[in-house]
C-alpha positions as CSV (number, residue, x, y, z in Angstrom):
1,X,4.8,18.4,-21.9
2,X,4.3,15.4,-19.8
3,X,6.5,14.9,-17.2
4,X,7.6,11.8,-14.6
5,X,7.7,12.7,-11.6
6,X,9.1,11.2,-8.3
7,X,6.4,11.5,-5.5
8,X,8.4,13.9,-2.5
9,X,9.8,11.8,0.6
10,X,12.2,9.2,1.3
11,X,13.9,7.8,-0.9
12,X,12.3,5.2,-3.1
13,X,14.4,1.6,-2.9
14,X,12.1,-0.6,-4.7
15,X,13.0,-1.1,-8.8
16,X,9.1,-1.9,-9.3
17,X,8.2,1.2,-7.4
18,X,10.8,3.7,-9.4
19,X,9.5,2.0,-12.8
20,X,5.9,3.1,-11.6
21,X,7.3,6.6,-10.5
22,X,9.3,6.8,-14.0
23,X,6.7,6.3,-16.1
24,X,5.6,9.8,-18.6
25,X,2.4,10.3,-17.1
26,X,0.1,12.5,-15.3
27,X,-3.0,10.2,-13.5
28,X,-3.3,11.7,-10.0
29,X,-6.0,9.4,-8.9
30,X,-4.5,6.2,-9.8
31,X,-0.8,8.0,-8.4
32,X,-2.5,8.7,-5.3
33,X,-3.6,5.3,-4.1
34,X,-0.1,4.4,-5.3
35,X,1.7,6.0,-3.7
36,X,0.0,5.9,-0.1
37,X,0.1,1.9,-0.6
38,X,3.9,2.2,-1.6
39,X,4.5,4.5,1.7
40,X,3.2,1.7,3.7
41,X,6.3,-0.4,3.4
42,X,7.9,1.6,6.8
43,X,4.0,1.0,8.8
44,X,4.7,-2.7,7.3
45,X,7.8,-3.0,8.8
46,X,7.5,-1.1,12.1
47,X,4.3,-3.3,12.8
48,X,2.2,-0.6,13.1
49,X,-1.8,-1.3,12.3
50,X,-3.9,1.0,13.0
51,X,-1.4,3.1,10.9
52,X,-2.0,0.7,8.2
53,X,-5.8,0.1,8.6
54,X,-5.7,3.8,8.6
55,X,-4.4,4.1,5.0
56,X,-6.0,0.9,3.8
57,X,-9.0,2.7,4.5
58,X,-7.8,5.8,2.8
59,X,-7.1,4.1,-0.7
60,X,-10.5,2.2,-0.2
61,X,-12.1,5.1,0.0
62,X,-9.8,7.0,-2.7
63,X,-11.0,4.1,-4.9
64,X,-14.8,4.4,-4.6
65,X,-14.0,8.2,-5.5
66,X,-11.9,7.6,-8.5
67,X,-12.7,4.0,-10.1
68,X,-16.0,5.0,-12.6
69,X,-13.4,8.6,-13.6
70,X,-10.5,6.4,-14.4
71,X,-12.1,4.2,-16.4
72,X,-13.7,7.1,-18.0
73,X,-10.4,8.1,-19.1
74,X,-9.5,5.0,-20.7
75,X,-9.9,4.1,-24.6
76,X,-12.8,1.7,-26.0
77,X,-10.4,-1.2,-26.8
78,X,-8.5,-1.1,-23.0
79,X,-12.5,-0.7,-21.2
80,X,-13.4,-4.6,-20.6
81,X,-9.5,-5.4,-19.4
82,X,-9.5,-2.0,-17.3
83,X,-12.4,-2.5,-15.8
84,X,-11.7,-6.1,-14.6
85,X,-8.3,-5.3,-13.8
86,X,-10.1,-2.2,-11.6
87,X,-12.4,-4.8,-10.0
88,X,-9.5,-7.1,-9.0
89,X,-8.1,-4.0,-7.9
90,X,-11.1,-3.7,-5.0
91,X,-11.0,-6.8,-4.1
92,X,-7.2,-6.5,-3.4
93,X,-7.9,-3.3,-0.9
94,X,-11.0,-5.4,0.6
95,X,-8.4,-8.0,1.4
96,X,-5.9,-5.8,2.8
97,X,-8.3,-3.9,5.1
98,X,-8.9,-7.4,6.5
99,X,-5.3,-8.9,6.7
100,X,-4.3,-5.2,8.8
101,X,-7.1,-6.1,11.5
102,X,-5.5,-9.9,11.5
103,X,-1.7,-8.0,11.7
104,X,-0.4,-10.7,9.3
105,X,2.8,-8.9,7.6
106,X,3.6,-11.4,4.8
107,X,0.0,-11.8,3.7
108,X,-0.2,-8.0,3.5
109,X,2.9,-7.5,1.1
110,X,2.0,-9.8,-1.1
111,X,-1.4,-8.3,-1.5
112,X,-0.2,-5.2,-1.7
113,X,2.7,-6.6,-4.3
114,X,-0.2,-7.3,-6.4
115,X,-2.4,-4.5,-6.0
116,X,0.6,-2.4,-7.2
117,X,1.0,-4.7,-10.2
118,X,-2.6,-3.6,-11.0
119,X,-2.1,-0.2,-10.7
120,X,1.0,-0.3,-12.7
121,X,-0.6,-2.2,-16.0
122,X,-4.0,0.4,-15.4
123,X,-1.1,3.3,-15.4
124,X,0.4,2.1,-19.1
125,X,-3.0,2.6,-20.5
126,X,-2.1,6.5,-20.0
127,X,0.6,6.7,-21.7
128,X,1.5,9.3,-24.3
129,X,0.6,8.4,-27.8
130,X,4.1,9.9,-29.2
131,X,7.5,9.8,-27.1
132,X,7.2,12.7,-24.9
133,X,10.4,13.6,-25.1
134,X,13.4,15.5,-27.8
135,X,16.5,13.7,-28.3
136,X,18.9,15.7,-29.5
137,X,19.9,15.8,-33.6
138,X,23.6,15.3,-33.0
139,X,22.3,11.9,-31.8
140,X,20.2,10.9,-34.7
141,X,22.1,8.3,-36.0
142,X,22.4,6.4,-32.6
143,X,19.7,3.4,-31.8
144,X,16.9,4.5,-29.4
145,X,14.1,2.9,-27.1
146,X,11.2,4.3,-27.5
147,X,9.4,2.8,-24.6
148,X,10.3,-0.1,-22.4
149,X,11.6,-3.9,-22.7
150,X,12.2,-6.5,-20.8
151,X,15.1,-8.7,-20.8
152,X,16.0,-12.4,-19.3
153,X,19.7,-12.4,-18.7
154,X,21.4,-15.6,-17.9
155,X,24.4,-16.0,-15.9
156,X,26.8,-18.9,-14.6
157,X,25.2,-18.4,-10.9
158,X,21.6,-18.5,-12.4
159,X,18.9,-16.3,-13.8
160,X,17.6,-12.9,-13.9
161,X,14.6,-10.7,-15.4
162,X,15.1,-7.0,-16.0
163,X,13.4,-4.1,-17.4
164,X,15.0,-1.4,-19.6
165,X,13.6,2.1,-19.9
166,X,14.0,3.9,-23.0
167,X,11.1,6.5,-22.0
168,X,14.0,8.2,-19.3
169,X,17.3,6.6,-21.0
170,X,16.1,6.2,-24.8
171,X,20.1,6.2,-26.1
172,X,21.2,4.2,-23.2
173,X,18.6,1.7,-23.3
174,X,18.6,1.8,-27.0
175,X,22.1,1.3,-27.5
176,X,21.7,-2.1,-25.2
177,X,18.9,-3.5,-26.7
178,X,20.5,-2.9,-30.2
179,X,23.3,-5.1,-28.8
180,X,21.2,-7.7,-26.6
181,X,19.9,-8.4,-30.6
182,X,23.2,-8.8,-31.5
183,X,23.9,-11.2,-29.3
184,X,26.7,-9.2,-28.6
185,X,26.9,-9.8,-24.3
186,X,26.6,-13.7,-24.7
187,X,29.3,-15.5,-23.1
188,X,31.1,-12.7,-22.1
189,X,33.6,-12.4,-18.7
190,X,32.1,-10.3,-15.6
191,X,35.4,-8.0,-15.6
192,X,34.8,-5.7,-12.9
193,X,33.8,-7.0,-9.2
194,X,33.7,-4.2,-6.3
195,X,32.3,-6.0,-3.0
196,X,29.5,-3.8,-2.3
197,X,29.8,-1.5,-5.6
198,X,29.4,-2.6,-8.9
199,X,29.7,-5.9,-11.6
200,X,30.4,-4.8,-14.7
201,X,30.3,-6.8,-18.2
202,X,30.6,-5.4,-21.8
203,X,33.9,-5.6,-22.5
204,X,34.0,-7.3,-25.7
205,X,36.8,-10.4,-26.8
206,X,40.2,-8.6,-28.0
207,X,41.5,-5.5,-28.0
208,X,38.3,-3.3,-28.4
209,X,36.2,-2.2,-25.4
210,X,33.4,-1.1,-26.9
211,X,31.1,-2.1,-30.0
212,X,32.8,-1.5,-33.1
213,X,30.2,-0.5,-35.8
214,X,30.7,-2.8,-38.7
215,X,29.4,0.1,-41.3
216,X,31.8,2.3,-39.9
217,X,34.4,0.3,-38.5
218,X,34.6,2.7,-35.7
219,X,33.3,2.3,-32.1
220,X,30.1,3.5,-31.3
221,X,29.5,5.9,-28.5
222,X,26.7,6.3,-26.1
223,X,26.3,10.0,-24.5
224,X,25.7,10.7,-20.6
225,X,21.7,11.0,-20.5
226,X,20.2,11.6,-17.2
227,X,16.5,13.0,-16.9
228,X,15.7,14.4,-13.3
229,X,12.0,15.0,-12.3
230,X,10.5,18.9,-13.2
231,X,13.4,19.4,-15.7
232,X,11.4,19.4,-19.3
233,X,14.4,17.9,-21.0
234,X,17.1,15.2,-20.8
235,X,20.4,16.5,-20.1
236,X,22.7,14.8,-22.3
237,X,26.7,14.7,-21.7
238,X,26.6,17.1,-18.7
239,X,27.1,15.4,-14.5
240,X,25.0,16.9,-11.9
241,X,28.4,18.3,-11.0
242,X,28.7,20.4,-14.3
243,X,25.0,21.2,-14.0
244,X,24.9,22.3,-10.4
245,X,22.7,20.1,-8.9
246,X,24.1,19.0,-5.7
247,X,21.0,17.8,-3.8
248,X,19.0,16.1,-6.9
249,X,17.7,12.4,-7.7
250,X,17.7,11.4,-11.3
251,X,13.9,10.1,-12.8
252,X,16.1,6.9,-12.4
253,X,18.4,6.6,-9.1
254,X,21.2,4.3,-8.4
255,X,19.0,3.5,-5.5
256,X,18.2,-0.6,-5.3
257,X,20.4,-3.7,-5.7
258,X,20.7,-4.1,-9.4
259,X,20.3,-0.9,-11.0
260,X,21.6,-1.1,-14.3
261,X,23.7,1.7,-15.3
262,X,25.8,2.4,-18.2
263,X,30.1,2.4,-17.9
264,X,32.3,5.4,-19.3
265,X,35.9,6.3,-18.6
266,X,37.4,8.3,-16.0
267,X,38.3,10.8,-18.7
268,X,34.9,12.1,-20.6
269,X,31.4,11.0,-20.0
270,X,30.4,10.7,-23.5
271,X,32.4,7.5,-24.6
272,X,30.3,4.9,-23.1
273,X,29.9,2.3,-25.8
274,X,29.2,-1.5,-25.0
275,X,30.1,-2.1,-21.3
276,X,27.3,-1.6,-18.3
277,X,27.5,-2.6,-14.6
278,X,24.7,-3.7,-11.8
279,X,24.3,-1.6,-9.2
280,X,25.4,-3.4,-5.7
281,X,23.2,-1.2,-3.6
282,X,24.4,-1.2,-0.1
283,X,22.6,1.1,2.3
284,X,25.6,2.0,4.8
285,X,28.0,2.4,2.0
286,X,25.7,3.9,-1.0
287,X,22.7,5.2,0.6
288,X,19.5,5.8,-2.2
289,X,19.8,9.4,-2.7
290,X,23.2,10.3,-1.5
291,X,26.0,8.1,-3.6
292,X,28.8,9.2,-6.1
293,X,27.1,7.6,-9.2
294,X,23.4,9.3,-9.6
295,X,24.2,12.3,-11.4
296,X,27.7,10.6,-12.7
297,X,26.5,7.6,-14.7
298,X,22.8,6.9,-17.0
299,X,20.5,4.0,-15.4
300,X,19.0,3.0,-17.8
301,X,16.9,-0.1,-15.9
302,X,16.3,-1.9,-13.2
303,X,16.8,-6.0,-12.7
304,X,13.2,-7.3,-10.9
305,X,13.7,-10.5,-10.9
306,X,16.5,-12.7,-9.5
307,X,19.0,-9.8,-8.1
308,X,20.0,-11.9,-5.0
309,X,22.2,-13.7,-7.6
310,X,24.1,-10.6,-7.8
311,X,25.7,-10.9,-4.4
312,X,27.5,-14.3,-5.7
313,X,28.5,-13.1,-8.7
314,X,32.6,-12.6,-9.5
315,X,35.6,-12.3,-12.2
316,X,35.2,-15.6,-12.3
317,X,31.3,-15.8,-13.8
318,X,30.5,-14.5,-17.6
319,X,26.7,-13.4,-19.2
320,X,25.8,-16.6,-20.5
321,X,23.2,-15.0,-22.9
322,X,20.9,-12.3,-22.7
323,X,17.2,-12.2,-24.6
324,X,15.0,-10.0,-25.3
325,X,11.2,-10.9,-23.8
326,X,9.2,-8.5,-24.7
327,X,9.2,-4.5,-26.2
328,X,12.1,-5.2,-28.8
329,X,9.0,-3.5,-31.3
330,X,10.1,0.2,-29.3
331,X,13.6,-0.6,-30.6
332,X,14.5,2.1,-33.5
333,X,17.7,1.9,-35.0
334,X,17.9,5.9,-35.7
335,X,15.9,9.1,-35.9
């Protein structure tokens, strides 16, 4: 079974960093130089360069190890793009030994920005050929994402690009794709605003407040589904409270402004249906790793683009439209 695994330490705040973490695979040496450059962020911000030139070194070195058994690793038709993307890669490290001996902070995350970009397209290549995970048969008839999408939503305060992942949240995610197809979100009200807590859309116009199935004329509804790193299965309708797990992350934490994560009521946590929220992560009040929603509500993605609109968002904005930009191909509409 192949698992996703969150590498041990604080807690991860950056969506592009938890995507990378998330993703079903098992590539050490890649993983390795990604996470020691992702652990760099604190060295970044505490000034601290020898520490940095340090670990720079590190990854070089890691690199020169691991570049000719990664590319080993990868398919025929991927080589040519690997290996330039690989060789890019280098000259990334190169660059950031030499910005840590000049101590210039912005040059050095945005080099490292990209050299994590580099890792994370070199990553997809080892993806599973099947989805490496079982979604339960009482489910079959419910849409599912078998992979990832990306999404441009548009609001009334301006833009924003997210990504959806259906390998950790394949009901959740599927279930809004199917309806960002639909067209189902455009031009509708943001009806919940908590200052520092949530913004929630989905309710649909009229009495309804969820997505009525036209075949069945009934609303459909969207299970609980949280995956949490080492377990070999999704849990499906059951919190971290019900399961015991006081102390645990999910694959994908309410841990960064604009986590996407899927509304139920107070009642049952398997009548989720249409409406979603953003995640208004505020470090005092919802610190990444220790809030009331991981374990209590699915993520299901993670806005990358664009979430400082979030903060000037209110009841008085609506979703304008939201498209699909890519990955609508891992959209199934059943089992």
């Amino acid at each position: 079974m192949v698992l996703a695994d969150l590498p041990n330490g604080n807690a991860v705040k950056d969506p592009n960093a938890i995507l990378r973490n998330s993703l079903p695979i098992k590539q050490v040496e890649l993983q390795d130089i990604q996470h020691r450059l992702e652990d760099t962020s604190d060295l970044v911000r505490g000034g601290r360069w020898p520490a940095l030139t340090k670990t720079v070194t590190k990854c070089q070195s890691l690199f020169k190890k691991y570049n000719r058994p990664i590319l080993e690793k990868i398919d025929n038709e991927n080589k040519i793009f690997a290996e330039n993307t690989l060789s890019n890669l280098k000259t990334d490290l190169d660059n950031l030994a030499e910005i840590a001996k000049n101590k210039d902070k912005y040059a050095f995350i945005n080099v490292r920005r990209g050299a994590l970009e580099k890792i994370g397209k070199l990553e997809e290549f080892f993806l599973p050929s099947e989805f490496p995970y079982k979604i339960p048969n009482e489910f079959n008839d419910l849409p599912r994402l078998l992979g990832r999408a990306n999404v441009k939503i548009k609001t009334t305060k301006g833009d924003m690009e997210a990504v959806i992942d259906g390998y950790n949240a394949p009901l959740t995610g599927g279930a809004f794709i199917d309806l960002v197809g639909k067209n189902f979100y455009n031009d509708l009200p943001i009806n919940r605003a908590e200052e520092f807590f949530v913004l929630q859309t989905g309710d649909p116009k009229g009495n309804d407040i969820g997505y009525i199935d036209p075949e069945t004329n009934k609303e459909r509804l969207v299970p609980l589904e949280i995956r949490v790193p080492g377990e070999p299965e999704t849990f499906y309708n059951e919190t971290f409270e019900d399961l015991g797990f006081y102390t645990e992350t999910p694959t994908l934490p309410f841990a960064t402004l604009g986590t996407m994560g899927w509304s139920h009521s107070n009642e049952a946590v398997n009548d989720g249906s249409s409406q979603f929220f953003f995640f208004l992560y505020e470090a005092e009040l919802n610190p990444a790793g220790r809030n009331l929603i991981d374990g209590r509500n699915a993520a299901f993605g993670y806005v990358v683009n664009g979430a400082d609109i979030l903060e000037d968002l209110n009841m008085d904005d609506r979703i304008i439209s939201i498209e699909i930009t890519e990955g609508e191909e891992n959209l199934k509409a059943h089992a």
